[in-house]
MIDOSE-1310 file (N, C-alpha, C; in nm, 2 decimals, decimal comma, always signed):
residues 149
xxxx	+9,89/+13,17/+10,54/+9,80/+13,08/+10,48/+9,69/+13,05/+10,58; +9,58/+13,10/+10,55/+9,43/+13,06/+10,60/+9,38/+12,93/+10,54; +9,34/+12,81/+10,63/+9,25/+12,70/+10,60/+9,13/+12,72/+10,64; +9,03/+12,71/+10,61/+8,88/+12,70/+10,63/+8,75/+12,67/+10,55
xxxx	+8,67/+12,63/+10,62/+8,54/+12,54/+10,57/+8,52/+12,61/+10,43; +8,48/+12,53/+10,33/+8,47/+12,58/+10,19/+8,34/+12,67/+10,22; +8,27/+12,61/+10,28/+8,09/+12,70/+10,30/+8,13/+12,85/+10,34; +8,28/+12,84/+10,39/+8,30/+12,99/+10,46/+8,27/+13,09/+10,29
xxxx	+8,35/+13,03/+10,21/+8,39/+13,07/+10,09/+8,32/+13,00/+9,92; +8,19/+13,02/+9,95/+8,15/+12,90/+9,84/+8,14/+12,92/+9,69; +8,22/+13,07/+9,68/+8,27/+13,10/+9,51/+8,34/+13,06/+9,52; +8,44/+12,90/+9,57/+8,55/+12,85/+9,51/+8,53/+12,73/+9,48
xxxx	+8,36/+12,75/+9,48/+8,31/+12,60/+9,48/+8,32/+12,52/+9,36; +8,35/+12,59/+9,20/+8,36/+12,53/+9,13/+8,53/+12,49/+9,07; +8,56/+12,58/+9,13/+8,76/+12,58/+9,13/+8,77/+12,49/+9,20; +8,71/+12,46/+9,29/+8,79/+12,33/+9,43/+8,70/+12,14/+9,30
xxxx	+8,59/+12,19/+9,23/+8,52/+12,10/+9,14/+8,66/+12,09/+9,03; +8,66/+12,14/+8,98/+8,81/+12,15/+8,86/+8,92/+12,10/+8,95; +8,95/+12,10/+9,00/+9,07/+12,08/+9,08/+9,08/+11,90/+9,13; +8,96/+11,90/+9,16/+8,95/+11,72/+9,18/+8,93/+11,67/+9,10
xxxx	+8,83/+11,69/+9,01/+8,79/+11,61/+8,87/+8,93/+11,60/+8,72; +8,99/+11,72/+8,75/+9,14/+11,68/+8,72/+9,25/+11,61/+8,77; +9,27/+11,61/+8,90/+9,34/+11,51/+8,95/+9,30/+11,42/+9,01; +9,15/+11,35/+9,01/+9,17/+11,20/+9,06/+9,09/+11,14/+8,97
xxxx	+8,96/+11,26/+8,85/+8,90/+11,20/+8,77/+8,90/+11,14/+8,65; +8,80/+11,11/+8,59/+8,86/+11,06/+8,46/+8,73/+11,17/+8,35; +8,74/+11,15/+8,21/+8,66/+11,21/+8,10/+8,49/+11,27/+8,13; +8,46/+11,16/+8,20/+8,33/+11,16/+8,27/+8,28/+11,18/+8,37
xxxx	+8,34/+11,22/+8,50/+8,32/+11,23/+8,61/+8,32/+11,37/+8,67; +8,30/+11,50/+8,62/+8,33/+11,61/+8,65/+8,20/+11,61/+8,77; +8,09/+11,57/+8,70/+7,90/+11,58/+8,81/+7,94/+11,47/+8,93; +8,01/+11,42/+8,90/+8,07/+11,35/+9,06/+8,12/+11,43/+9,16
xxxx	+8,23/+11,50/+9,10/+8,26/+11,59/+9,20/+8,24/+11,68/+9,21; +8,16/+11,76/+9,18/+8,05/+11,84/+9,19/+7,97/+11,83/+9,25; +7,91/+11,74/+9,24/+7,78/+11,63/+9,38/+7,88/+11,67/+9,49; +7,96/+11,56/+9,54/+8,07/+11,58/+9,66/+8,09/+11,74/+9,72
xxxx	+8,15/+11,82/+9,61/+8,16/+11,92/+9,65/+8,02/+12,00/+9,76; +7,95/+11,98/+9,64/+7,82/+12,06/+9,69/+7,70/+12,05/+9,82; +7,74/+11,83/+9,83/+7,70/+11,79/+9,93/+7,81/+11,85/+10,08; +7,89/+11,87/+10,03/+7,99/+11,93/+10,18/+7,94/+12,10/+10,21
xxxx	+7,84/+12,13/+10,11/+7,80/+12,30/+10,17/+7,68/+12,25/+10,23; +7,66/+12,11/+10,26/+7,46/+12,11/+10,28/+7,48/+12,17/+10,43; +7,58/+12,17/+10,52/+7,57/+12,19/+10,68/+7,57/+12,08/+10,75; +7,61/+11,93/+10,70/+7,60/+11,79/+10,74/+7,72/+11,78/+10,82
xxxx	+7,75/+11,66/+10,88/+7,90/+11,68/+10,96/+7,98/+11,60/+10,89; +7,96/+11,50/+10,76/+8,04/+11,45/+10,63/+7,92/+11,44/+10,50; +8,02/+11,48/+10,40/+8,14/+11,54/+10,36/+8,15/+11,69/+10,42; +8,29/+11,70/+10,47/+8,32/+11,82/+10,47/+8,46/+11,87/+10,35
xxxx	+8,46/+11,97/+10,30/+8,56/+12,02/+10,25/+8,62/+12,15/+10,24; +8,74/+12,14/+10,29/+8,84/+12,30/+10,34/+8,90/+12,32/+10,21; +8,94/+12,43/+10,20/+9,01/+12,55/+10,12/+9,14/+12,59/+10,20; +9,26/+12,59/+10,16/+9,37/+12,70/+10,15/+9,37/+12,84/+10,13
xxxx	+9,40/+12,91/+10,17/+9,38/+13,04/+10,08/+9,52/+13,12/+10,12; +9,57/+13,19/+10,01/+9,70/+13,23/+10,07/+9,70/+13,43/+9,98; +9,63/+13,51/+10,09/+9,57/+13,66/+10,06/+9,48/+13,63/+9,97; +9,39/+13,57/+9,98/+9,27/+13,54/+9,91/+9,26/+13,44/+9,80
xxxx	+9,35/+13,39/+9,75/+9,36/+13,34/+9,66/+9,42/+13,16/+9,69; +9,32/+13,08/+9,62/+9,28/+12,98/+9,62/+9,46/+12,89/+9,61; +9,45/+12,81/+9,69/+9,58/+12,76/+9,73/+9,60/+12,56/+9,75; +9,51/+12,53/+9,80/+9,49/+12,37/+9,81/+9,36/+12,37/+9,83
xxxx	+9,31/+12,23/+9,87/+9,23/+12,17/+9,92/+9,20/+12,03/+9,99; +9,11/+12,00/+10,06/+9,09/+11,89/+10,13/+9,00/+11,82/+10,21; +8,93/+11,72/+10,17/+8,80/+11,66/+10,23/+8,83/+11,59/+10,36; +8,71/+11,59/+10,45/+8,71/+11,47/+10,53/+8,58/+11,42/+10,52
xxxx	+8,59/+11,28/+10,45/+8,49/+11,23/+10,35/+8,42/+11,09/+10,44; +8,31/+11,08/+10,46/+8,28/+10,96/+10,55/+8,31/+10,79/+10,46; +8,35/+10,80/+10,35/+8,36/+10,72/+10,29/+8,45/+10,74/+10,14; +8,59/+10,70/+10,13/+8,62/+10,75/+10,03/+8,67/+10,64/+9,94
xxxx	+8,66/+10,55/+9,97/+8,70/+10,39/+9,91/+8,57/+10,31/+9,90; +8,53/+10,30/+9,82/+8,36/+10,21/+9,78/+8,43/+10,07/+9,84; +8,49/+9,99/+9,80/+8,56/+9,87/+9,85/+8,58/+9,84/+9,94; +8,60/+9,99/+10,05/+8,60/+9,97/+10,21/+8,55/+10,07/+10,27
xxxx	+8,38/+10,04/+10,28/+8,31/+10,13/+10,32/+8,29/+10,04/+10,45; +8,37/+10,01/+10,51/+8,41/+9,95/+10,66/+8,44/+10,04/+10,73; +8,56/+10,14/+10,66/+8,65/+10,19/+10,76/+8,61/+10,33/+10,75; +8,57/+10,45/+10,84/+8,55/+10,56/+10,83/+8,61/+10,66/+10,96
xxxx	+8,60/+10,77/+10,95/+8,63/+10,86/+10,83/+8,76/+10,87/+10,76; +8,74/+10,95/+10,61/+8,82/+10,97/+10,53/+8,92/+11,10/+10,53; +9,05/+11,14/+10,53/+9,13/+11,22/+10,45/+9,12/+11,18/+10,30; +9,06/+11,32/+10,25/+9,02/+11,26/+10,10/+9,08/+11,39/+10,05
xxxx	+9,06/+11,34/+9,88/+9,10/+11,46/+9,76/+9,18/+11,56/+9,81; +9,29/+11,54/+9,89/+9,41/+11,65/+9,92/+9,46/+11,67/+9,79; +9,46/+11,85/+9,74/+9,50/+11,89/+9,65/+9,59/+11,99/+9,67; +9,73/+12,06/+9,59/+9,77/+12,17/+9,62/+9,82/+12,20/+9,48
xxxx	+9,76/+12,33/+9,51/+9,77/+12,44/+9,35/+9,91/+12,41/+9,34; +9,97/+12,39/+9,18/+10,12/+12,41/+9,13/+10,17/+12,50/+9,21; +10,10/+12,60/+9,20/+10,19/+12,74/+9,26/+10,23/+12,71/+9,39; +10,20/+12,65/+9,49/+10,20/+12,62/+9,60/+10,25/+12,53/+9,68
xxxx	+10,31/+12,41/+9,61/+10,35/+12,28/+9,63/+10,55/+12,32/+9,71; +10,56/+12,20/+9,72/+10,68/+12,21/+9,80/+10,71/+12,33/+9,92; +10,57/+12,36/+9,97/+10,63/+12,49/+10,09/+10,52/+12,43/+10,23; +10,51/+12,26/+10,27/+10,42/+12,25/+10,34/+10,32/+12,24/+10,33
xxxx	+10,23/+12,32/+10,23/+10,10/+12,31/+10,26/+9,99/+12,18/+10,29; +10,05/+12,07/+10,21/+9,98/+11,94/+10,21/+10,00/+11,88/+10,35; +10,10/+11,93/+10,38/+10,13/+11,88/+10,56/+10,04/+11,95/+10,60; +10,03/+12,08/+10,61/+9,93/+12,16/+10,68/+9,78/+12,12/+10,68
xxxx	+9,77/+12,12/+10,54/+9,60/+12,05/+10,49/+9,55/+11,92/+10,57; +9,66/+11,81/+10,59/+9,66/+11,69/+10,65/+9,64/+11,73/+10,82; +9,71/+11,82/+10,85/+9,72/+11,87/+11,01/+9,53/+11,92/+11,07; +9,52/+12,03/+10,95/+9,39/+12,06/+11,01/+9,27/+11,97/+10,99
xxxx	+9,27/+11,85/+10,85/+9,18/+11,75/+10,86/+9,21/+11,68/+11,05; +9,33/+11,68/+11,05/+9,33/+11,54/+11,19/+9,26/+11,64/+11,29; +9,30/+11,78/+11,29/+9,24/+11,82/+11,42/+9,07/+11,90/+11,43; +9,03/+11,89/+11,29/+8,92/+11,86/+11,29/+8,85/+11,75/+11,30
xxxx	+8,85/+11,64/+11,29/+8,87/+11,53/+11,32/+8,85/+11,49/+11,46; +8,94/+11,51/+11,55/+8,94/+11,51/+11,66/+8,87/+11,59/+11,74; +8,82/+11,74/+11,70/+8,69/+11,83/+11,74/+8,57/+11,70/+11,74; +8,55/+11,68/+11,62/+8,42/+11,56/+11,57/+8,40/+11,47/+11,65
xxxx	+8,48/+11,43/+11,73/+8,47/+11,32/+11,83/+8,54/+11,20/+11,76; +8,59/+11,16/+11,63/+8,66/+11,07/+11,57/+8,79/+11,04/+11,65; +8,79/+10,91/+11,60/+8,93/+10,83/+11,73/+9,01/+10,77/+11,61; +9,02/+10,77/+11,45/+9,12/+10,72/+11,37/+9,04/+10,80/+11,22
xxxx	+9,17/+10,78/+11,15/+9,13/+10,86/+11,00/+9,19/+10,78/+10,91; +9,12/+10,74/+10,81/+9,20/+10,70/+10,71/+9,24/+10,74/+10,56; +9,30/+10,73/+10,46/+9,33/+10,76/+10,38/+9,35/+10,61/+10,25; +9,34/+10,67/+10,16/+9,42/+10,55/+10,03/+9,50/+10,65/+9,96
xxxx	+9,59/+10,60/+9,89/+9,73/+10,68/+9,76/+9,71/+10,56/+9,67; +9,80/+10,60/+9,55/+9,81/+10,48/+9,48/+9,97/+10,52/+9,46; +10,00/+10,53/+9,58/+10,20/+10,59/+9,59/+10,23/+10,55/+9,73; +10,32/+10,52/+9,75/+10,41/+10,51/+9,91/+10,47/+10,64/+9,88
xxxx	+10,52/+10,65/+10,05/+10,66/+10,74/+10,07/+10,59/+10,88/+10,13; +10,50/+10,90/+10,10/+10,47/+11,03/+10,09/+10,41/+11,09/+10,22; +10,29/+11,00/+10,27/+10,19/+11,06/+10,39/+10,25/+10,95/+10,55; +10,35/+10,85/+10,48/+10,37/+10,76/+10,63/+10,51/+10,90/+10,66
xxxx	+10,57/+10,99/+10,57/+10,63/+11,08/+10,68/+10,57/+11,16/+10,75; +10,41/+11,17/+10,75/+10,34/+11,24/+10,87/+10,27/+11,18/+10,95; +10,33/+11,04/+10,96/+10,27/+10,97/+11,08/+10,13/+10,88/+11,04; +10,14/+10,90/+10,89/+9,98/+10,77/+10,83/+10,12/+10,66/+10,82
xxxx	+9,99/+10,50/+10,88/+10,11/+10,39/+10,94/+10,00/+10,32/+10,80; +10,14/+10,24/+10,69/+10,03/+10,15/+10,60/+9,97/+10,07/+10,64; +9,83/+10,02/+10,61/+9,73/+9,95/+10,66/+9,77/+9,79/+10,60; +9,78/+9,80/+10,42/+9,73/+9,68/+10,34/+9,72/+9,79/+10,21
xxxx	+9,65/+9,70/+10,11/+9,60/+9,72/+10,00/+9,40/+9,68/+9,98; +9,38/+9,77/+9,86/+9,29/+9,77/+9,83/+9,26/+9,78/+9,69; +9,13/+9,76/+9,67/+9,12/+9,86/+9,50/+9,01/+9,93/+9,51; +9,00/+10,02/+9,40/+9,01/+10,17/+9,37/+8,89/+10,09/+9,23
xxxx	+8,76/+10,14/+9,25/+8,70/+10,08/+9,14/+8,74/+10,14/+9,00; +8,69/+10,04/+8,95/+8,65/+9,90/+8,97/+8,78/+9,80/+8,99; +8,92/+9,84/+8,93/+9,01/+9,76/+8,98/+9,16/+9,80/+8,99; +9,15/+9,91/+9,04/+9,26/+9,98/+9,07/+9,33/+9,96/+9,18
xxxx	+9,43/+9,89/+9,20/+9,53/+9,88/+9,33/+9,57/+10,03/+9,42; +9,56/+10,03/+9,51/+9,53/+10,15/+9,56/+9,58/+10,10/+9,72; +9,69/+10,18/+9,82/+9,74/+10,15/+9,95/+9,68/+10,21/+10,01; +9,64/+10,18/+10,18/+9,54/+10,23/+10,22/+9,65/+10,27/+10,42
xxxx	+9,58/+10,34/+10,44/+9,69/+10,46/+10,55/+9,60/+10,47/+10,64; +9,66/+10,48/+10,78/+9,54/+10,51/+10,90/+9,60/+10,58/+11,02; +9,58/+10,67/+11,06/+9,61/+10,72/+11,16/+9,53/+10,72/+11,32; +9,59/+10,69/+11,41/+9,49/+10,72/+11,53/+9,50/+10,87/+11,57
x	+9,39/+10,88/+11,64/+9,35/+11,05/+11,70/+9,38/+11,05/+11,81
């Protein structure tokens, strides 16, 4: 399994668009994440977003977003839109995806990361400690996760 910058690879730029706009969006929001996506090839230092690839073929994904909670545009940067293809789930990879956001991260000069779920259980077994609660516009209860670097 290779992780690297989507810009490395930017024909998966609309598969990695499908891939979020189905799992976090709703009916209307596909040019959302498409914006996001597209804004992470401009060569800025956020948004960024990485690719999985497992012999070429498109595997996860995962942002580190300078803002991924409108409600707490206090706290930055983000672990955002971690995705992993069906085919791929249960072998690690979401740990992996999570690994190379922190240690990119830590390249960046960043000293903490945070995240939101709208689940427990899941990212405090890699060491994200719960913060509190938030919401998820316009009023979605949403837990919010932070790790130091």
């Amino acid at each position: 399994m290779k992780i690297i910058n989507l810009s490395e690879r930017p024909e998966f730029q609309d598969a990695v668009t499908d891939w979020l706009w189905r799992a976090f969006g709703s009916e209307n929001s596909r040019e959302f994440f498409a914006s996001v996506v597209q804004s992470s090839l401009s060569g800025a230092d956020l948004p960024q977003t990485f690719i999985a690839l497992d012999e070429g073929r498109l595997a996860g994904t995962v942002g580190l977003w300078r803002c991924d909670l409108i409600s707490r545009q206090d706290l930055t940067p983000w672990l955002a839109a971690l995705y992993v293809d069906k085919h791929f789930r249960s072998r690690g990879l979401g740990q992996q995806l999570q690994q190379f956001v922190l240690e990119q991260s830590r390249r960046s000069g960043f000293g903490e990361l945070y995240l939101y779920a709208d689940f427990t259980g899941y990212y405090e077994r890699f060491g994200w400690k719960y913060i509190g609660d938030a919401l998820d516009y316009p009023d979605k209860p949403v837990h919010l996760f932070h790790q130091l670097l």
